[in-house]
C-alpha positions as MATLAB code, in Angstrom:
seq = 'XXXXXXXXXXXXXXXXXXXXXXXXXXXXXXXXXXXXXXXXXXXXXXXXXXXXXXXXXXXXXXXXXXXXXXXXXX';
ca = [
       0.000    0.000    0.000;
       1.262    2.947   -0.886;
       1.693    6.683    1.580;
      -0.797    9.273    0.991;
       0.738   12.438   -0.641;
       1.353   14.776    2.157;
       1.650   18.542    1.554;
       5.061   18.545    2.293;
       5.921   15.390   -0.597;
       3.577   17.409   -3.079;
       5.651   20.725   -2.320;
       9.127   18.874   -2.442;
       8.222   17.165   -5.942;
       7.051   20.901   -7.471;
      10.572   21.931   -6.585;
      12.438   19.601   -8.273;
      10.160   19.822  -11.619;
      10.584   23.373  -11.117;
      14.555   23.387  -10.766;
      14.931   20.704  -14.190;
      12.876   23.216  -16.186;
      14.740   26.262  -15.378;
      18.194   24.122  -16.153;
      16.541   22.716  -19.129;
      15.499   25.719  -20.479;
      19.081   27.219  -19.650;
      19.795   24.710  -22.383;
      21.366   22.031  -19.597;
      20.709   18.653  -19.149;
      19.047   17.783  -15.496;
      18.711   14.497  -13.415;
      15.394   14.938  -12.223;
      14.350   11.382  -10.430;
      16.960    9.491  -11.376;
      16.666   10.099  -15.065;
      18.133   12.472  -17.508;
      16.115   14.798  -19.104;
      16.842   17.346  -21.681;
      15.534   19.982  -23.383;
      13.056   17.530  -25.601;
      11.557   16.689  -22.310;
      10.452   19.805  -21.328;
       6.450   19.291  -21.950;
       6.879   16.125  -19.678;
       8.513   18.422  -17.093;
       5.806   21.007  -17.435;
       3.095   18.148  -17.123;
       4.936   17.485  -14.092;
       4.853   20.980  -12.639;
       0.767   21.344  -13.245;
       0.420   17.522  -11.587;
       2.269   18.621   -8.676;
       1.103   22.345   -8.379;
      -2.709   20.816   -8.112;
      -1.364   18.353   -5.466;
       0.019   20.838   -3.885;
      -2.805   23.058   -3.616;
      -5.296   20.955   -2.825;
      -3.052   19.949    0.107;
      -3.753   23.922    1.064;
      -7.470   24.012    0.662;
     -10.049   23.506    3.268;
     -12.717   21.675    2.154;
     -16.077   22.551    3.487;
     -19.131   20.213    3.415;
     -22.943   21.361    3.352;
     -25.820   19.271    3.974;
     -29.144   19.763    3.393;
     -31.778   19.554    6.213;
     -35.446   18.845    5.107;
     -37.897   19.406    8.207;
     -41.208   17.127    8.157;
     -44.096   18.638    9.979;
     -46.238   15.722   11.074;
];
């Protein structure tokens, strides 16, 4: 069974995508998980960012819940 993603794993995964796209777009290669990405994977790496960014705020969001009460009069 796998963890659930915390706030802090979401926030720690945006950085890295974040850090291989601006060294990919300085026209660098970047180890980004264990694998070497280039410049051709940049749309991966910017999949990446909007996957995590979502995690990430979702982690921040406080979810609310409404009900809805129906009163009989007998």
């Amino acid at each position: 069974m796998t963890s659930p993603i915390t706030r802090e794993i979401a926030k720690e995964k945006l950085e890295k995508y974040l850090a291989a796209e601006e060294k990919v777009l300085a026209a660098q290669e970047y180890t980004l998980e264990g694998r070497r990405v280039t410049r051709a994977d940049l749309p991966e790496i910017r999949k990446g960012i909007e996957f995590w960014e979502k995690k990430y705020e979702g982690k921040n969001k406080t979810r609310i819940k409404s009900y809805r009460v129906q009163i009989k009069n007998d």
